[in-house]
C-alpha positions as CSV (number, residue, x, y, z in Angstrom):
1,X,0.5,3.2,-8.0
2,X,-1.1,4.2,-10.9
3,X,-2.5,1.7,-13.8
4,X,0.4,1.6,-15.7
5,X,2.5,0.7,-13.1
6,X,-0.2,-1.5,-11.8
7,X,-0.1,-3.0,-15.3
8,X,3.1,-3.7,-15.4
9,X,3.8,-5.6,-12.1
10,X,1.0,-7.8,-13.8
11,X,2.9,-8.9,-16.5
12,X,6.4,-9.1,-14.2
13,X,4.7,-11.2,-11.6
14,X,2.6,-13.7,-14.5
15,X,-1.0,-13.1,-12.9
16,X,-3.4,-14.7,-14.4
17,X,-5.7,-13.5,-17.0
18,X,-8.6,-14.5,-15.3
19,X,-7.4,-13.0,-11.8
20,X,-6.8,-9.6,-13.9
21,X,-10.6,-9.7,-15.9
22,X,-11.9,-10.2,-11.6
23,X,-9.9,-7.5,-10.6
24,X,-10.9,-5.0,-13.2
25,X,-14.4,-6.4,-12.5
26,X,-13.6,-5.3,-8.8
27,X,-12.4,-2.2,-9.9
28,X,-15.1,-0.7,-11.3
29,X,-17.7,-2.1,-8.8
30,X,-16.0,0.1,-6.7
31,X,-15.7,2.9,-8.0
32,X,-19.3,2.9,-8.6
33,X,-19.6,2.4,-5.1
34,X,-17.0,5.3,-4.8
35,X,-18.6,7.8,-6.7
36,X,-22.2,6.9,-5.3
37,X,-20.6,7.9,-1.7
38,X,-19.0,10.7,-2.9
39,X,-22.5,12.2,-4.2
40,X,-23.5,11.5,-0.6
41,X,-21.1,14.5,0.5
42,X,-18.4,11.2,1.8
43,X,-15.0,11.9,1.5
44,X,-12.7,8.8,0.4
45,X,-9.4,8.5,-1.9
46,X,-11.1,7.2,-5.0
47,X,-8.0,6.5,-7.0
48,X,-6.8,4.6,-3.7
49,X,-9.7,2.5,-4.3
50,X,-9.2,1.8,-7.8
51,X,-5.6,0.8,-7.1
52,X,-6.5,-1.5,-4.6
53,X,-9.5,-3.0,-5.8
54,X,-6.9,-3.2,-8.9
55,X,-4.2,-5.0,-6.7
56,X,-6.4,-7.0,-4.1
57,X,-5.8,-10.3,-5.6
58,X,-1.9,-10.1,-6.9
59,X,-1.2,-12.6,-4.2
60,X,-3.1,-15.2,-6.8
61,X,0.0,-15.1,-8.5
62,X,1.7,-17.4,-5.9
63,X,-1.1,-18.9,-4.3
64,X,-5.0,-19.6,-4.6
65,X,-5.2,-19.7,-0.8
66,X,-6.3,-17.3,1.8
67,X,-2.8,-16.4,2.4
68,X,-2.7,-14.7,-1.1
69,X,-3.6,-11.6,0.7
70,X,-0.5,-11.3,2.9
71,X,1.4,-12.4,-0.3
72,X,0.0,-9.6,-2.0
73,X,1.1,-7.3,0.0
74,X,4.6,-8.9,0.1
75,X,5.0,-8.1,-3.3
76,X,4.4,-5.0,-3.2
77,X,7.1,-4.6,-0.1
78,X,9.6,-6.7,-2.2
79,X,9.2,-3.6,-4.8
80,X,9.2,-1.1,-2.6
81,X,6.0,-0.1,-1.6
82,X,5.6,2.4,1.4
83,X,1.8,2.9,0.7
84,X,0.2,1.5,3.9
85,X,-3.3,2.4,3.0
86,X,-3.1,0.3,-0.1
87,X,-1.1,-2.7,1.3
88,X,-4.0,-2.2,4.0
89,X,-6.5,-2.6,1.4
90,X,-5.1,-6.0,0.1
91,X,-4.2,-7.5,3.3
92,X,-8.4,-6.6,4.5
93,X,-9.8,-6.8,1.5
94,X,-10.8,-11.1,2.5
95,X,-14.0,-12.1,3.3
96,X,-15.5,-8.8,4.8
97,X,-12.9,-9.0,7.8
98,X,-10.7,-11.7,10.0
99,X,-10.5,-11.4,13.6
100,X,-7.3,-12.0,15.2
101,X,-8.8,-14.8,16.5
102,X,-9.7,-16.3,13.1
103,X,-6.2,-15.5,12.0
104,X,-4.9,-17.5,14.5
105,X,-7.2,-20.6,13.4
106,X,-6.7,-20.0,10.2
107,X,-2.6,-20.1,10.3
108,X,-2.4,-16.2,9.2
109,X,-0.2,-13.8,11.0
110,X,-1.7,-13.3,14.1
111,X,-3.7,-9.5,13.6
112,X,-7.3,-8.2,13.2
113,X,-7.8,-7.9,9.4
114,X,-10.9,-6.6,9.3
115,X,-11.6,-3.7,6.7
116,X,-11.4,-0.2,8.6
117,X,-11.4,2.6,6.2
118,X,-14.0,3.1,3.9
119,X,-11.4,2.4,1.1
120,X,-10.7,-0.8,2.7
121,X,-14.4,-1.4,2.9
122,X,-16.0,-0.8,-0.4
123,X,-12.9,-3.3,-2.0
124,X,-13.8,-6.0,0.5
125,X,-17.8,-5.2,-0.3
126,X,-17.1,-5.0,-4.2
127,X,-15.0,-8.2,-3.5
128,X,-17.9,-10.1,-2.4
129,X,-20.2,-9.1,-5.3
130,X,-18.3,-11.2,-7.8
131,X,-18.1,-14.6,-8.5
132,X,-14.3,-14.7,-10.5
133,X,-15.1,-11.9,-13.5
134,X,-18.9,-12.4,-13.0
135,X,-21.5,-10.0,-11.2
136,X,-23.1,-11.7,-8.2
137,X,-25.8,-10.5,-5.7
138,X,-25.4,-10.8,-1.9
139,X,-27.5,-13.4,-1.9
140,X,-25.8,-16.0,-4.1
141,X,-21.8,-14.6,-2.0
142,X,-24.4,-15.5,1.4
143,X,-25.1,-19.0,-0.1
144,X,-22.2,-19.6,-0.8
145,X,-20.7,-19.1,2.3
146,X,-22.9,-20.4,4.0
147,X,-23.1,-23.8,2.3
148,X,-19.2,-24.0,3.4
149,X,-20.2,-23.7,6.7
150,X,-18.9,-20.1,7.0
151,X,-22.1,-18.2,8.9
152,X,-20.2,-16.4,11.0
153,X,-18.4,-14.4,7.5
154,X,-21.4,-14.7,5.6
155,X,-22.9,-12.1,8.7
156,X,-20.0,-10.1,8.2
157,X,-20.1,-9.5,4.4
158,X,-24.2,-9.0,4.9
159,X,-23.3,-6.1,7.7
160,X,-20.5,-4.3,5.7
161,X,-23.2,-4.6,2.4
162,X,-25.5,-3.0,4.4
163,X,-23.4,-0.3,5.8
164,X,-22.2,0.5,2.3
165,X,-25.9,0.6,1.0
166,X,-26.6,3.0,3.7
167,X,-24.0,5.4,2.5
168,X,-25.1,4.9,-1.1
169,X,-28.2,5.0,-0.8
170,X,-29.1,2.1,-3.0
171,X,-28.5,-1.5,-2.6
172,X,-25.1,-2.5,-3.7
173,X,-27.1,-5.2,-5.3
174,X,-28.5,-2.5,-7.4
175,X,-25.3,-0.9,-9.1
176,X,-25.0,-2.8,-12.2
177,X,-21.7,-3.4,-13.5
178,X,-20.4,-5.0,-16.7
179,X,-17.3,-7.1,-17.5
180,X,-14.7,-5.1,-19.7
């Protein structure tokens, strides 16, 4: 989908205009990210990125839950999307990955949602820097999981941070961003 399109199904499905200002925030965290692995002589679909960091959250428009992922990418089936990387992106894009096990516990269709590709990655990564339409470092996203009682995603998002940095070759805490 490209941003007009993108656009649009914003306005047909009512999201939010905070949810939009975090996902354009999202967006262009990762295609920093993007273009910093691309300099590294990675291949990855950056406009894939963009549309999915774009799209990640359009499951806010029913539901603030963690089921807004799988409702995301209902919506996009409901209009006719075949693109299984980028419905792949939304569905992965929570936490830094859900086991099929964690699925199970947490009442989600029972499958491994844990990001794969490095499209699916650097969403989920650029995800976990933000606070709503706000930068945030990896330390305040590990706080705050962790003061839920989530250590065991808080590892998760610390690992994939850390393979991304690796692939950078700066500290994702490093890229500095700014609100549009």
């Amino acid at each position: 989908m490209n941003k007009d399109e993108i656009y649009c199904l914003f306005k047909e499905i009512g999201l939010q205009k905070n949810i939009i200002e975090h996902v354009e925030l999202v967006a262009d965290i990762s295609k920093e990210i993007s273009e910093l692995i691309i300099l590294n002589n990675h291949i990855l679909d950056i406009n894939l990125v963009i549309s999915g960091a774009l799209l990640h959250d359009i499951g806010r428009s029913k539901t603030h839950g963690i089921k807004h992922a799988i409702i995301g990418v209902k919506i996009l089936q409901d209009r006719g999307c075949k693109d299984l990387a980028l419905m792949s992106i939304i569905e992965r894009h929570i936490g830094a990955g859900i086991t099929k096990e964690e699925a199970l516990k947490l009442g989600l269709p029972i499958k491994d949602y844990t990001p794969i590709t490095l499209e699916e990655k650097i969403v989920s990564a650029a995800d976990n820097l933000t606070f709503g339409a706000k930068r945030i470092t990896l330390k305040e996203r590990l706080d705050y999981f962790n003061q839920k009682g989530l250590m065991e995603a808080a590892k998760k998002i610390a690992i994939l941070h850390k393979e991304l940095s690796l692939l950078t070759n700066i500290d994702l805490d490093d890229i500095l961003c700014k609100v549009k």
